[in-house]
C-alpha positions as a printed Julia matrix, in Angstrom:
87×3 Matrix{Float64}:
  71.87  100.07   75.65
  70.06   96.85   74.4
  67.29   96.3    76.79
  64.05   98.18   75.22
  62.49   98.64   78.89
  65.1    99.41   82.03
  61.52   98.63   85.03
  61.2   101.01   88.2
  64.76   99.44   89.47
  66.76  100.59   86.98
  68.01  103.72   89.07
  69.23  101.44   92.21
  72.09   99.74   92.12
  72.27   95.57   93.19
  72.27   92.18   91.63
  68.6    92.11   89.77
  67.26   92.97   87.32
  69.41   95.7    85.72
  72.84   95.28   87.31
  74.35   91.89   87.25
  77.45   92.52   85.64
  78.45   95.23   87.86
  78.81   93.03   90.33
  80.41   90.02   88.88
  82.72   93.03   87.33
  83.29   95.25   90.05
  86.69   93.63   91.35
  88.03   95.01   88.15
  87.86   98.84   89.08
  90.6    99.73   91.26
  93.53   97.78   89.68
  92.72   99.17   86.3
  92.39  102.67   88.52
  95.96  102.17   89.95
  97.39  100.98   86.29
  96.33  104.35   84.85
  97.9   107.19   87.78
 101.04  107.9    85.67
 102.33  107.3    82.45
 105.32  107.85   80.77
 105.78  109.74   77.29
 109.82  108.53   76.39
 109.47  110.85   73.72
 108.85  113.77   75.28
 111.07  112.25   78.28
 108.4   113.07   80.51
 106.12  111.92   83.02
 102.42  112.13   83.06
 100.17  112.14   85.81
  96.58  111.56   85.51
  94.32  110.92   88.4
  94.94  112.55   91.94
  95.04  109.8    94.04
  97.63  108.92   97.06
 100.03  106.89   95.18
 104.08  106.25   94.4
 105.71  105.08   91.38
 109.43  104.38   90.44
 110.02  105.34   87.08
 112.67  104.21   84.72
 114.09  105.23   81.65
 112.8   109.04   81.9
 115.33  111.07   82.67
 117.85  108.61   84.71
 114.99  107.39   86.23
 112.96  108.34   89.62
 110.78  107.77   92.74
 107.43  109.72   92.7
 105.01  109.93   95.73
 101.66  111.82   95.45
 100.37  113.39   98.33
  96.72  114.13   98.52
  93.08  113.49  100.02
  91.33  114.91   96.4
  88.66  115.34   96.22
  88.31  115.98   99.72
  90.79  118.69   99.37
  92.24  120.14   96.54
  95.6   120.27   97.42
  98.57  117.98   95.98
 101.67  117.53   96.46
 104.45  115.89   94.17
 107.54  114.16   96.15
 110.04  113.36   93.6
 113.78  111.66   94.53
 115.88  111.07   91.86
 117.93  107.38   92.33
């Protein structure tokens, strides 16, 4: 990083003196969380899921399309479950 001395703060977390953008920034996490579950590969004709979180998404052009729900409470527990339902 760019600052030559981080003080005896630098390990907590809050406005001043290290952390300022986090905060201004923070509002940022989850919808680029949410935009990044699944992805599509139309080449492969496949779809990719990458984060276990709760989530649905409706998927088009893969395969005819579909509905897919993903069941979980990770990393609480490490189960999941896939609910797909084609249209």
């Amino acid at each position: 990083h760019v600052w030559t001395h981080d003080g005896p703060d630098a390990a907590m977390y809050g406005l001043v003196p290290n952390y300022e953008c986090c905060t201004a920034n923070m509002h940022q996490g989850y919808p680029k969380l949410i935009s990044h579950l699944f992805f599509t590969d139309l080449a492969a004709n496949a779809v990719i899921s990458t984060i276990w979180a709760p989530s649905t998404v409706s998927i088009q052009g893969v395969g005819g399309g579909a509905d897919i729900e993903l069941r979980t409470e990770y990393p609480f527990d490490f189960s999941v479950e896939y609910v797909i339902k084609n249209p």
